[in-house]
N, C-alpha and C positions, 0 to 999 in steps of 0.2 A: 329132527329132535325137537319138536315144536312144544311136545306134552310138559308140563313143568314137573311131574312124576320124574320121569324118564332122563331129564337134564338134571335135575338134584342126586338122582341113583349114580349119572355120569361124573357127576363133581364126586361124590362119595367116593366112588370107587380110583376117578384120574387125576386127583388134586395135586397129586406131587407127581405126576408125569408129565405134568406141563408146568410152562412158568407164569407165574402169576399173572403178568399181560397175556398170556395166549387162554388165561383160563377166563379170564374176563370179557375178551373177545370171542371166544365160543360163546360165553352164554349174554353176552347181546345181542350177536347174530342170530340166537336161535331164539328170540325173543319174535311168536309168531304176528303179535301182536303191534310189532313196529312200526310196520304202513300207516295201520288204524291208529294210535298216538303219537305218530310222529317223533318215536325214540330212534335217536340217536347213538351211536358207538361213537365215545370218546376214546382218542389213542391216550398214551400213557406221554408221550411228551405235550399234548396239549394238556392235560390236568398238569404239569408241572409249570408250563407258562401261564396259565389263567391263576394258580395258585401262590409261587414263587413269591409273584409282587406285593401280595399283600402284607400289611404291615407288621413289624414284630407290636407283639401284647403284652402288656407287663402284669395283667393280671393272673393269677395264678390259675384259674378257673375259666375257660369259655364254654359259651351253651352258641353251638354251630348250626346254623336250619341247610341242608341241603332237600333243595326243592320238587328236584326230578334226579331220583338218586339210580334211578334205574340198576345195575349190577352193583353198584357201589365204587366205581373207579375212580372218580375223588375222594374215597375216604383214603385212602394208604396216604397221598399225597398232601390232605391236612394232617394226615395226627403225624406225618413225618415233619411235617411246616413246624409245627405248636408239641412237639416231643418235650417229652417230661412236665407238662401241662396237664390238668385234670380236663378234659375234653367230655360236654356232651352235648352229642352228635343228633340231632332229631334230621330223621331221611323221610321224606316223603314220596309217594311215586304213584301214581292215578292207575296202573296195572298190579294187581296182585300178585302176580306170579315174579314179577320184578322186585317185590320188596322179601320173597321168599327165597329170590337166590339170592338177593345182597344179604340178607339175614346168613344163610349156609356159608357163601364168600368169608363173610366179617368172620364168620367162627372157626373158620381155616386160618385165614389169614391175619386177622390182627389178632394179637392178645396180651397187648398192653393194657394192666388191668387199672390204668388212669383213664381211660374210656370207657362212657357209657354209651351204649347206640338207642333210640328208642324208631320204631318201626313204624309208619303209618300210612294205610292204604288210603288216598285220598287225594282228587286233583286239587291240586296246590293253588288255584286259583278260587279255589271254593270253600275252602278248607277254613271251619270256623275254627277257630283255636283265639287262646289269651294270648 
């Protein structure tokens, strides 16, 4: 299931026959592209321990940079951290086809309409931005 076509038609059609960690880990795994940038599959209890610690925010507004956002499996885990927070979320990720399934994931799966995501294909280490 390496074609990104082919893995979006699968999330279309089995989004709610799996549970949200097993839909996330399909489509890391099937990310054909993983040897070649060195992506990684995050489990869902390590996005909860890298995430947990981070500080409560008292501002009502945060703008989140996730760097190599690959499927997206630390988002559920921030906007769960920073709930009923205006969140936006800029995802970065040097593979195209990874910022087109985290785009499908978010639109299944979150939609708490105090988050904005904004999507961008570009290695993060090169990535000229303000």
């Amino acid at each position: 299931m390496s074609d990104i076509a082919n893995l979006c038609h699968f999330i279309e059609q089995n989004w709610r026959e799996y549970s949200q960690q097993d839909m996330y880990k399909i489509c890391e795994l099937s990310n054909a592209e993983r040897l070649n940038t060195a992506a990684y599959y995050t489990d869902r209890e390590i996005c909860f321990s890298a995430i947990s610690p981070l500080p409560d925010i008292k501002s009502d507004t945060l703008h989140i940079l996730e760097p190599s956002v690959g499927a997206g499996n630390f988002l559920l885990q921030i906007i769960k951290k920073y709930q009923g927070k205006k969140l936006i979320i800029d995802c970065v990720d040097i593979n195209d086809g990874s910022i087109k399934i985290c785009k499908l994931l978010a639109d299944k799966y979150i939609s708490d309409k105090n988050v904005t995501i904004n999507y961008y294909h570009s290695d993060f280490l090169l990535w000229n931005t303000s």
